[in-house]
C-alpha positions as CSV (number, residue, x, y, z in Angstrom):
1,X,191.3,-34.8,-108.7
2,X,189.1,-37.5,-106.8
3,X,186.7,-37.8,-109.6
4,X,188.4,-39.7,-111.9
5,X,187.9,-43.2,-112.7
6,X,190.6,-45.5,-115.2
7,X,190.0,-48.7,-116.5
8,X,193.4,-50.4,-117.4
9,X,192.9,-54.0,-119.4
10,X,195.3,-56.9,-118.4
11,X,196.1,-60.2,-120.0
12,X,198.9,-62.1,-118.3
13,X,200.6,-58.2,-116.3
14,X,201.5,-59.7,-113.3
15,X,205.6,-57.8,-114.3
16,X,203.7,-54.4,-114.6
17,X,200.7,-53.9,-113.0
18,X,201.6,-53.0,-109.7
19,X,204.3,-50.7,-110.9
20,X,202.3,-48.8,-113.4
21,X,199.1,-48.5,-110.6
22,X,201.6,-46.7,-108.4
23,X,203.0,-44.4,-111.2
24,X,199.8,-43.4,-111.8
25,X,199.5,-42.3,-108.2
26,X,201.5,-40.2,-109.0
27,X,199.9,-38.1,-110.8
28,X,196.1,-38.5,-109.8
29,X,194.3,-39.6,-106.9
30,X,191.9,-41.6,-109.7
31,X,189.6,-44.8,-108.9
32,X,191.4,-47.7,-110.6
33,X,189.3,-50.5,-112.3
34,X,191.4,-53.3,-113.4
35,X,190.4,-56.2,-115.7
36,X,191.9,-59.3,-116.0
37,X,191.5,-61.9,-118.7
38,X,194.7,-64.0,-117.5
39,X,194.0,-67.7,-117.2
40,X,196.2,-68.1,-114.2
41,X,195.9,-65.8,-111.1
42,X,199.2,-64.7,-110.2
43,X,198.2,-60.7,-111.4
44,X,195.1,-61.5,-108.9
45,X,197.6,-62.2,-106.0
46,X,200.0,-59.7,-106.5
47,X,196.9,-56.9,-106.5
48,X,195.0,-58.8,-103.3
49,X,198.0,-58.8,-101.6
50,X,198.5,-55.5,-101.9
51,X,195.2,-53.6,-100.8
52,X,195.5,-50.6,-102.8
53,X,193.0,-48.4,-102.0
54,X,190.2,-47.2,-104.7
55,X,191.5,-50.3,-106.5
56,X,189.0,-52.4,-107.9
57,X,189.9,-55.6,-109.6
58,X,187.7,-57.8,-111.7
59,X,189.1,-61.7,-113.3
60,X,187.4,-62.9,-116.3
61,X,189.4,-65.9,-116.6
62,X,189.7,-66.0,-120.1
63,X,191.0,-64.0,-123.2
64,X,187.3,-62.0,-124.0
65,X,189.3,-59.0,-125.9
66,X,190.4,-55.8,-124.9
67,X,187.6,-53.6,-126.1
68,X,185.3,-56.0,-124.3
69,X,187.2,-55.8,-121.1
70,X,187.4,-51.5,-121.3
71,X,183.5,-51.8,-122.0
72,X,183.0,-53.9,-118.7
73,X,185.4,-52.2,-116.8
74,X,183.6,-48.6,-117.9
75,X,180.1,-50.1,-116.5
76,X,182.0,-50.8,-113.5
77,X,183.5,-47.3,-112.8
78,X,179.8,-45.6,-114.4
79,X,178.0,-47.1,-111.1
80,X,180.0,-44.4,-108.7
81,X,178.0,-41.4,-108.8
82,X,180.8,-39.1,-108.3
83,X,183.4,-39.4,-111.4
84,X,182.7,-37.2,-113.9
85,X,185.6,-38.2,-116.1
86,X,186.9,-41.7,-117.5
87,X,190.1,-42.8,-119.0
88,X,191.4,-46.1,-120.7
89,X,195.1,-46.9,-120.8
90,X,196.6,-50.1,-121.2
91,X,198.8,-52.0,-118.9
92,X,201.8,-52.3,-120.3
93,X,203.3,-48.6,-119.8
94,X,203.1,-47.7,-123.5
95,X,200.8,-45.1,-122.8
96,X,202.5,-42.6,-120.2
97,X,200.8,-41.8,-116.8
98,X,202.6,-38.6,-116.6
99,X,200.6,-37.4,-119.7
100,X,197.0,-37.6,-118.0
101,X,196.6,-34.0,-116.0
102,X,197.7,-32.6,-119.2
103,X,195.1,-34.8,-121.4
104,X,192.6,-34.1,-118.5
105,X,193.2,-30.3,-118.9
106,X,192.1,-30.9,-122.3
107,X,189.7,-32.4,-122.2
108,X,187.8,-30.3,-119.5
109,X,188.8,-27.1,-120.1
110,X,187.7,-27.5,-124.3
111,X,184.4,-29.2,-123.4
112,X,185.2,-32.5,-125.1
113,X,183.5,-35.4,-125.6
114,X,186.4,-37.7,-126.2
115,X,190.6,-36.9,-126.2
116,X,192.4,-39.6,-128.2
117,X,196.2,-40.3,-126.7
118,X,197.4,-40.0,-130.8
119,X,200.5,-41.8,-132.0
120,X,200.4,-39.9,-135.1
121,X,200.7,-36.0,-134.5
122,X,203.6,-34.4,-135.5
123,X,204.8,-34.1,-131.8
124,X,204.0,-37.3,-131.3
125,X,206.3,-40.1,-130.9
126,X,206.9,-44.1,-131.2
127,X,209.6,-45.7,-129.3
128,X,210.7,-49.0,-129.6
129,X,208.4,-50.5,-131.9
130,X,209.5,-53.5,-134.0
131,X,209.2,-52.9,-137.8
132,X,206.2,-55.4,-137.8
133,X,204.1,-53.0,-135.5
134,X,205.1,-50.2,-137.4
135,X,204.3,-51.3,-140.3
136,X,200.5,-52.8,-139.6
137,X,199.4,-50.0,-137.2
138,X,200.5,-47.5,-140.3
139,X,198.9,-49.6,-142.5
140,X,195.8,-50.0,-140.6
141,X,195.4,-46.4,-139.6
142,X,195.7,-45.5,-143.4
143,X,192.9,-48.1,-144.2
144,X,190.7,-46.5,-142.1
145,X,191.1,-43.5,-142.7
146,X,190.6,-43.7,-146.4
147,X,187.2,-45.9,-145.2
148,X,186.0,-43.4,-143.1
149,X,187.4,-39.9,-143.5
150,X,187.2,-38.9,-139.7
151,X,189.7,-36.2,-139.5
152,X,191.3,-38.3,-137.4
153,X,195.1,-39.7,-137.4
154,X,195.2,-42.6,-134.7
155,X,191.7,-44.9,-134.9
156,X,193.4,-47.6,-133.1
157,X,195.4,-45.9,-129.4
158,X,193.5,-47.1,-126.0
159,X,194.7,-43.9,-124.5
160,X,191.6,-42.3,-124.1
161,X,189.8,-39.9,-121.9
162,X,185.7,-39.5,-122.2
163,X,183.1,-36.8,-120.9
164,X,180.2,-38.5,-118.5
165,X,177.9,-37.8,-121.0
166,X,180.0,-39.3,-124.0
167,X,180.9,-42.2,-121.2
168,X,177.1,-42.7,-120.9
169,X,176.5,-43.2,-124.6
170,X,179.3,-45.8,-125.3
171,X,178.1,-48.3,-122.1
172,X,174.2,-48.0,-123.6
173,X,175.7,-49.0,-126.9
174,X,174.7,-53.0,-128.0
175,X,176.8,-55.2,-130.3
176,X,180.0,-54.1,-131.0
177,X,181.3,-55.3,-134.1
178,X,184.5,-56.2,-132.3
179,X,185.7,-57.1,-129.0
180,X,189.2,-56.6,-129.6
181,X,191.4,-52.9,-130.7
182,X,188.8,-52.1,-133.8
183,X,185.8,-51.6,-131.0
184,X,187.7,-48.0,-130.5
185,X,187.5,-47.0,-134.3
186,X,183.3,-48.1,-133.5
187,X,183.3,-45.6,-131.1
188,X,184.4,-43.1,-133.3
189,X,181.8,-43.6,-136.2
190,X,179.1,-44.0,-133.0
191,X,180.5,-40.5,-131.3
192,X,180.5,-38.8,-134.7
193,X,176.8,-40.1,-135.5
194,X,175.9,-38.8,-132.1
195,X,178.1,-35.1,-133.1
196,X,180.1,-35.6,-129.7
197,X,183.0,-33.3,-129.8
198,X,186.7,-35.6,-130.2
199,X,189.8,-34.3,-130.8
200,X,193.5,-35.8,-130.9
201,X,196.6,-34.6,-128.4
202,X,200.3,-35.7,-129.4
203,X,201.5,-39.1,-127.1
204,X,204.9,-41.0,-126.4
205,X,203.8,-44.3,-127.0
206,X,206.6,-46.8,-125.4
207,X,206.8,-50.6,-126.7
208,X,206.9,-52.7,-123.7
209,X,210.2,-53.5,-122.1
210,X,208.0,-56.2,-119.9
211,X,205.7,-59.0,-120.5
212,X,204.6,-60.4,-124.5
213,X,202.0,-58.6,-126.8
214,X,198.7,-60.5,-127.9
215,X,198.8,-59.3,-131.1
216,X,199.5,-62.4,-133.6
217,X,198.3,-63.6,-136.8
218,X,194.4,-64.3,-136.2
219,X,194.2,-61.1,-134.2
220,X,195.2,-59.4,-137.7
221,X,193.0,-61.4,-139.7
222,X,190.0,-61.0,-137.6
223,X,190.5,-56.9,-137.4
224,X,190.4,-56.4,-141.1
225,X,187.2,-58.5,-141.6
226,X,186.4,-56.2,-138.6
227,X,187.1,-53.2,-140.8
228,X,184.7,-54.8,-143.8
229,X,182.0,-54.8,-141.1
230,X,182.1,-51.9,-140.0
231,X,182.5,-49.8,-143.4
232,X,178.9,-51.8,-144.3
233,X,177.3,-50.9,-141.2
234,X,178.9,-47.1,-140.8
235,X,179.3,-45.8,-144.3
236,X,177.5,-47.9,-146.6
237,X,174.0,-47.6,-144.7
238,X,174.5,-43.7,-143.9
239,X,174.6,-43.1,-147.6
């Protein structure tokens, strides 16, 4: 399918990013938008070098967060007339290329809105993950459920795949809360305002074997005062 577009964010991927462009190459002949908040170039080499074709790469030079740099990359990808459908997946290979004609499938052939990559069905898996992980994606999952009741197991997996129309209603939206992972639970409470049609499919979700994570201490922090926020703006005022 040629109509396809896939916005991968990057902070410092220079180990995978060729690697994972070509596995996913594999499996769909897909526009590729990449975003790049590293503060050297040497991910911006390795991609000019290579002149991929229906790659487009775009350096921020700084660390804006990854929901910011999905968001940019979307409005990117929204500008080409002919893709119909829009996936986010992050650079790393923790979310599998070989899963997207199957998520596609899904999400076409049931009319969807949104398909979340989930972490947290009972076919889903988690490999590799240190206890730390574990433990504060569990917890944070938990939170927000009980804050927001979705019917929803994983508020917090960039694996993602969006309708045009759902696509159209998330790059129109103003003022996210957050720039960083809690921007997708936003979406959420925005597609469910807007009664867009989500649903969940099982994942394999892979710790990296290459490169470091961002997450760290004020990335926590900031993501539960995130949460606060957004149970005020979502829940509080719709009662």
């Amino acid at each position: 399918m040629s109509n396809i577009g896939i916005v991968i964010p990057a902070y410092h991927e220079e180990k995978n990013i060729i690697k994972l462009i070509k596995h996913i190459r594999k499996y769909t002949n897909s526009y590729i938008v990449i975003v790049d908040d590293s503060e050297n170039d040497r991910t911006e080499v390795i991609i000019k070098h290579k002149k991929l074709k229906n790659l487009y790469y775009y350096r921020r030079k700084k660390k804006l967060g990854r929901g910011s740099a999905v968001i940019y990359g979307f409005k990117k990808l929204f500008r080409k007339k002919n893709i119909k459908y829009f996936i986010e997946m992050d650079s790393d290979f923790s979310h599998k290329p070989s899963e997207l004609n199957r998520n596609l499938k899904k999400l076409i052939n049931e009319n969807l809105d949104l398909l979340i990559g989930s972490r947290y069905l009972v076919k889903s898996k988690i490999l590799n993950w240190p206890i730390n992980r574990v433990i504060f994606s569990s917890l944070a999952n938990l939170l927000l459920e009980f804050l927001f009741r979705l019917d929803i197991k994983d508020y917090t997996n960039g694996y993602r795949f969006y309708s045009k129309k759902g696509l159209r209603i998330l790059i129109n939206k103003k003022n996210f809360i957050s720039k960083e992972f809690l921007i997708l639970t936003e979406i959420l409470l925005i597609f469910k305002q807007e009664k867009l049609k989500i649903k969940e499919i099982d994942s394999i979700f892979v710790n990296r074997i290459r490169g470091e994570s961002s997450v760290n201490i004020s990335l926590i922090i900031n993501s539960f005062l995130s949460m606060l926020k957004l149970f005020w703006k979502y829940r509080l005022l719709s009662n």
